[in-house]
C-alpha positions in Angstrom: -5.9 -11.3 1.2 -5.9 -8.2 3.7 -2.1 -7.3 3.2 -1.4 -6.9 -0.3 -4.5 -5.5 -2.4 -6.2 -8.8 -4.0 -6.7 -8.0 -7.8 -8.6 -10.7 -7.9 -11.1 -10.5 -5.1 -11.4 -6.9 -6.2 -12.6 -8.3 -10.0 -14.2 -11.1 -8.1 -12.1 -14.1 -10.5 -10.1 -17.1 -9.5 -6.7 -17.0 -9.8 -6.9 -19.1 -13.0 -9.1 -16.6 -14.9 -8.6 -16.3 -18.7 -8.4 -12.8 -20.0 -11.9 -12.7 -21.3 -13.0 -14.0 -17.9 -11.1 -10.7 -16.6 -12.3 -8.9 -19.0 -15.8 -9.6 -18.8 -16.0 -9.1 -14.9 -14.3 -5.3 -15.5 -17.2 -4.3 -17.8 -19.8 -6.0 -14.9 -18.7 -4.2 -12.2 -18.1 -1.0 -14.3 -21.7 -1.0 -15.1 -21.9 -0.9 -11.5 -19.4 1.8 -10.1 -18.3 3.9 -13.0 -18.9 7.6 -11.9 -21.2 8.4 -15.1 -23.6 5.6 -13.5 -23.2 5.6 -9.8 -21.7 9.1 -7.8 -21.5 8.3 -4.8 -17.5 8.9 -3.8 -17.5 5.1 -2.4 -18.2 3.8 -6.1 -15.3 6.4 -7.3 -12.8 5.0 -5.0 -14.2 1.8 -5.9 -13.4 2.1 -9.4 -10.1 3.2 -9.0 -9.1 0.2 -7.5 -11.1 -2.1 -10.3 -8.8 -0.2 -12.6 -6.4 -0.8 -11.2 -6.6 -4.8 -10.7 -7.8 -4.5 -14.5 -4.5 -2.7 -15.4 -2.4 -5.1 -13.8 -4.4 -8.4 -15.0 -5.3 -8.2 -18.4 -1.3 -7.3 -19.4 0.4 -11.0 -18.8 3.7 -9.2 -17.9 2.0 -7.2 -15.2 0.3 -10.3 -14.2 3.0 -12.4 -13.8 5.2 -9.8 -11.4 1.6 -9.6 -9.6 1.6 -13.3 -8.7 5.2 -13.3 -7.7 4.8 -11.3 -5.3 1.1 -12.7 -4.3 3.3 -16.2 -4.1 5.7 -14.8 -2.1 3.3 -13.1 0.6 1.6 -17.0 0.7 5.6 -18.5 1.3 5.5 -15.5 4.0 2.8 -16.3 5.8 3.2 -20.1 5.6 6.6 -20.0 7.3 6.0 -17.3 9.9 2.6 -17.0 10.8 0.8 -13.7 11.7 -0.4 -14.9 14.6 3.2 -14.5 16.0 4.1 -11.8 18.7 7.6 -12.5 19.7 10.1 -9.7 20.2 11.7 -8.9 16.7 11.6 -10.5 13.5 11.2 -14.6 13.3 14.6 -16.1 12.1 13.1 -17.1 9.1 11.7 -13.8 7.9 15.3 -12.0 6.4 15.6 -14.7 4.2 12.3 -14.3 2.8 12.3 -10.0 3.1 15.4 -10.3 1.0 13.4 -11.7 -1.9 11.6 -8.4 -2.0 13.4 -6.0 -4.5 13.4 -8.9 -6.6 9.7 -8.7 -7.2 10.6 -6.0 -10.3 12.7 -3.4 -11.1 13.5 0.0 -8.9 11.6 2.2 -10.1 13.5 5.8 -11.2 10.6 7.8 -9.2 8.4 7.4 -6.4 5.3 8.3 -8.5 6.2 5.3 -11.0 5.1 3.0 -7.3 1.6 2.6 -8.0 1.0 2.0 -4.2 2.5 5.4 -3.8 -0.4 7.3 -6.2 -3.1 4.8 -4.9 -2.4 7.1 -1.1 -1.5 10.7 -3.0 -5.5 9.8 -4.8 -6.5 8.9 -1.4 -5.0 12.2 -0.1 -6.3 14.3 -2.2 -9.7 13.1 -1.9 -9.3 13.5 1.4 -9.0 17.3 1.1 -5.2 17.1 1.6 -2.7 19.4 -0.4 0.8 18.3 -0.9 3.3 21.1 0.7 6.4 19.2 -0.3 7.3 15.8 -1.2 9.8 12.9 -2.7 12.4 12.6 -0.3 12.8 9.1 -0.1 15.5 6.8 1.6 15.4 3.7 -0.9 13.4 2.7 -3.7 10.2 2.1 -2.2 9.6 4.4 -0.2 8.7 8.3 -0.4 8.2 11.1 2.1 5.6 14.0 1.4 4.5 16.7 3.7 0.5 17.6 3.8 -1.6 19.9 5.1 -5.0 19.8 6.2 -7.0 22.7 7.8 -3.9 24.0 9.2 -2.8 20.6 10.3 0.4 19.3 8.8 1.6 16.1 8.4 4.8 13.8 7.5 3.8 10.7 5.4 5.8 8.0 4.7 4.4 5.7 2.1 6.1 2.4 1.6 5.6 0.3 -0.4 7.0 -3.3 1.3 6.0 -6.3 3.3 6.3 -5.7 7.2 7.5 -2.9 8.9 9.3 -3.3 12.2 10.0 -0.6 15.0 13.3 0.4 13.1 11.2 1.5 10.3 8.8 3.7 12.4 11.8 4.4 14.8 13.4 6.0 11.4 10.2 8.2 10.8 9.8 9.7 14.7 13.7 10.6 14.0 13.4 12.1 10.7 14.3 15.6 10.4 12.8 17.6 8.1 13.7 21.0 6.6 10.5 23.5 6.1 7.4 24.1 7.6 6.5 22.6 11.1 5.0 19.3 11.5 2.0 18.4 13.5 2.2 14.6 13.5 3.5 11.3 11.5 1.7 9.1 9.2 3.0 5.7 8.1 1.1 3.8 4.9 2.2 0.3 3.4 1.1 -2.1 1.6 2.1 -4.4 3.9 1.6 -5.0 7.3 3.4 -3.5 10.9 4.8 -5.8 13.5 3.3 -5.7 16.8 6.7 -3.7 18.0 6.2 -1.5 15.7 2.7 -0.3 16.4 3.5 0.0 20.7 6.7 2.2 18.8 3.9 4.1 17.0 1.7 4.7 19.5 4.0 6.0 22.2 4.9 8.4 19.2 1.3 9.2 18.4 1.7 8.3 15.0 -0.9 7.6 12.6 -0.5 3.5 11.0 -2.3 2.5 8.3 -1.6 -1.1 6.9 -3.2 -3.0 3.7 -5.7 -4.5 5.9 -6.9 -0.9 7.2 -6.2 0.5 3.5 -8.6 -2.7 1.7 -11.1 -1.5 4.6 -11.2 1.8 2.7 -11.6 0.0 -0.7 -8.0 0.5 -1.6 
């Protein structure tokens, strides 16, 4: 899957895989990325993300809130297709979207979202330093302010399933209290409507979806 990250693919095991399957696949491909063995900063980033799927797989609770919300990206994409470029959302998609807080509880902090820390890590390693940060509009969602060689930048991570043009609409419009802004970055874990992106462009605002974020080896 290119939308939401794949713990699975990423541990390279089925979807029926017993724990020790799981388990024995993390020690495989830690012997193969962990930093002590391999430095190159694509293994790092690599092994952030095995730990990640490892985290999430081995605990059954975790597990099961995972493949709610992997069977709920499949009902997504069964009943509207990708491939469709129509103007707004399909009529079937708000009654699916709404099923999307339910996948677990609200979390009290942005920094509780693992999706959120998965793009500060990515930040960081990216020689960005957070100026300010955690505004946030709902749940799943969080505004921080970077900078970069003198170059600052607002980015909203969010952590949901398709963003439209209201969403990035929301993020041009945004006003922000401190220090000037250079441009607009958007991250999710989902995926942005066609709309959305000719929205984002005429904005000149940076997009990056799950499929450009797996490319990255998030």
């Amino acid at each position: 899957m290119n939308i939401l990250t794949d713990y699975y693919a990423i541990l390279g095991v089925p979807t029926t895989a017993t724990r020790r399957e799981i388990e024995r696949a993390y020690r495989r491909l830690a012997r193969q990325y962990h930093p002590d063995v391999n430095p190159s900063p694509e293994a790092h980033e690599r092994m952030a993300a095995i730990n990640e799927a490892y985290q999430v797989l081995r605990d059954p609770d975790q597990r099961a809130q995972y493949n709610q919300r992997r069977g709920f990206w499949l009902q997504l994409q069964q009943q509207a297709p990708l491939s469709y470029h129509g103007p707004g959302l399909r009529p079937e998609w708000p009654a699916l979207l709404a099923q999307a807080p339910s996948w677990w509880a609200p979390p009290a902090s942005p920094r509780e979202i693992p999706f959120v820390r998965r793009i500060l890590r990515l930040l960081r390693r990216r020689g960005y330093r957070l100026l300010q940060g955690w505004k946030r509009e709902d749940p799943w969602m969080a505004d921080v302010l970077v900078q970069r060689r003198r170059q600052r930048t607002l980015v909203r991570i969010h952590d949901y399933p398709i963003i439209d043009e209201q969403h990035i609409t929301a993020l041009r419009d945004l006003p922000w209290k401190g220090p000037k802004i250079v441009r607009r970055a958007y991250f999710t874990s989902g995926m942005f409507w066609p709309a959305a992106r000719a929205v984002a462009d005429e904005a000149g605002m940076v997009l990056y979806d799950g499929a450009r974020l797996a490319e990255l080896g998030l």
